[in-house]
C-alpha positions in Angstrom: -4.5 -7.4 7.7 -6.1 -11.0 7.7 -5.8 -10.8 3.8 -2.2 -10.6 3.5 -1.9 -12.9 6.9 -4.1 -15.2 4.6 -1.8 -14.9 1.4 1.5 -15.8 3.0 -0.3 -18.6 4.1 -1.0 -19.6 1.3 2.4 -19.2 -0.2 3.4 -21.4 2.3 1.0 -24.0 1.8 1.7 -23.7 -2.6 5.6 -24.3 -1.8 4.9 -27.2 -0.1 3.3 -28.7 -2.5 5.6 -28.0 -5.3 8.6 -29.3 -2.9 6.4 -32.7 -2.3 5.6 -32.8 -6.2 8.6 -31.7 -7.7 10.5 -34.5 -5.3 7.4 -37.3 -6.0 7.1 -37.5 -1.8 5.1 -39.5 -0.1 3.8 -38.2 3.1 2.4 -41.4 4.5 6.7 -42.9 4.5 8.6 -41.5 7.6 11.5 -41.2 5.6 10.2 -39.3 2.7 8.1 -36.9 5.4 11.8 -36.6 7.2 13.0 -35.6 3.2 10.2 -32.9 2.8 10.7 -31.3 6.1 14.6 -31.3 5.7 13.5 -29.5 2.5 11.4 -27.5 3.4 13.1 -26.4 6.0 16.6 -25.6 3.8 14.1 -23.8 1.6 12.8 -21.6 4.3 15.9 -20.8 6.0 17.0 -19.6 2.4 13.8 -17.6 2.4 14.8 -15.9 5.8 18.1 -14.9 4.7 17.5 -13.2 1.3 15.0 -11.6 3.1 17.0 -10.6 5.7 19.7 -9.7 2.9 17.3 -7.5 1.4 15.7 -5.8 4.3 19.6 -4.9 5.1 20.2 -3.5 1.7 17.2 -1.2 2.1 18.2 0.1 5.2 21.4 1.0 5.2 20.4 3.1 1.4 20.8 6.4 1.6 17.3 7.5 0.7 17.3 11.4 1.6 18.3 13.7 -1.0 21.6 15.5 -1.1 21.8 18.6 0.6 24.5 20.7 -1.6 21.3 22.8 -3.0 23.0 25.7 -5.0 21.3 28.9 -5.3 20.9 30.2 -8.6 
């Protein structure tokens, strides 16, 4: 459990950084920190809802087989 606790931190963490290099942020500005956590945060929230999306998909999937089983 703390492995995979410790790899979605780490996901985390590596999309961070790729949002702060990919928009050449500085941290130490309050206006580029207010930039990377509006980012960050639209980038989340996107995370969230395909997530959601996809959990919803699975579950309403008919996953039991069909029961017309035809002797013969």
């Amino acid at each position: 459990m703390k492995f995979i606790v410790l790899i979605i931190i780490k996901f985390f963490f590596i999309s961070a950084l790729f949002i702060i290099s990919n928009g050449n942020l500085h941290l130490g500005d309050a206006v580029q920190r207010e930039i990377f956590f509006d980012s960050y945060g639209s980038w989340f929230s996107g995370i969230f809802n395909q997530g959601a999306e996809i959990l919803g998909y699975v579950t309403e999937s008919k996953w039991l087989p069909q029961n017309d089983f035809s002797e013969g």
